[in-house]
N, C-alpha and C positions, 0 to 999 in steps of 0.2 A: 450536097453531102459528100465526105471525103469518103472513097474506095478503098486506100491504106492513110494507115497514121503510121506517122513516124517521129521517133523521140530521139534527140542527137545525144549524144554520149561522146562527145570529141573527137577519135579518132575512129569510131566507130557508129553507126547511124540504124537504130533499129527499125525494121519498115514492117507493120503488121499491117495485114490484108483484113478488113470489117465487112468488106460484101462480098454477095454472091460471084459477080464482076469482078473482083480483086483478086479470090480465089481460083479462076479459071484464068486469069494472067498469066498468075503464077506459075500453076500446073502447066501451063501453053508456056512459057520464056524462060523457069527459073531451073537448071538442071537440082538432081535427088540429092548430088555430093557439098551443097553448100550447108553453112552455118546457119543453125537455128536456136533459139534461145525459146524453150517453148511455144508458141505459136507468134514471135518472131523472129522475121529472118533479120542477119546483122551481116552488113555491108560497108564498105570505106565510102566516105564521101562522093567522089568522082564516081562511082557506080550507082549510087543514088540517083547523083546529075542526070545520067541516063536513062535512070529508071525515068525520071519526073516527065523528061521529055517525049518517051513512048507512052507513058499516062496523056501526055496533052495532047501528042496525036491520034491515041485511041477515045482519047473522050471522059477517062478516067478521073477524080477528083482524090486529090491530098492535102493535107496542112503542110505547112512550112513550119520545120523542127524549130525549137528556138533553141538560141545559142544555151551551151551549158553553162551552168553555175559557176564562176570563177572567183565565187567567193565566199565566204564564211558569213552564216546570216545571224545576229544574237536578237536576242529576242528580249524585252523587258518585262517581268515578270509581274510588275506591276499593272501591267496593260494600257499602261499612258504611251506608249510605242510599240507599234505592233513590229518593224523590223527595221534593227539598223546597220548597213550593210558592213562589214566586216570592221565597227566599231564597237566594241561594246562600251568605251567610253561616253558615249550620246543618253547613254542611261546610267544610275549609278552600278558600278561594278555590280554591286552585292544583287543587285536585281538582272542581274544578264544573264539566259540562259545560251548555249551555244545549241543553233537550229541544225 
């Protein structure tokens, strides 16, 4: 079971704490004056890196972000294609909706 989930956002990497253990990390490593996005904190990459690494030596478990969306997803409205990736040609125009 993961302890924080984290959702990557490109230049910025959201890291939420789901357990009990994730929360007393944090309160223990993370000082009061940082960024939070409602009950996530938002950090740059390389600060992750490090978080991930004190999670493996404390025992801690996390997902690995997946890369962000770099592209435009159309959708055909007809349901004969559920997504085609930044074409909407692969379906007929008039059926493409932009996801």
């Amino acid at each position: 079971m993961s302890d924080f989930y984290l959702s990557n956002h490109g230049a910025l990497i959201g890291v939420r704490p789901v357990s009990e253990a994730a929360s007393v990390w944090v309160a223990a490593h993370i000082p009061a004056n940082v960024l939070w996005l409602g009950n996530m904190l938002v950090a740059t990459p390389s600060y992750v890196g490090l978080f991930m690494h004190a999670w493996d030596v404390e025992g801690l478990g996390y997902n690995q972000p997946s890369a962000p969306r770099t592209y435009n997803c159309f959708r055909c409205r007809d349901g004969e294609m559920s997504c085609v990736y930044g074409d909407p040609f692969r379906c007929d125009w008039g059926k493409a909706q932009n996801d």
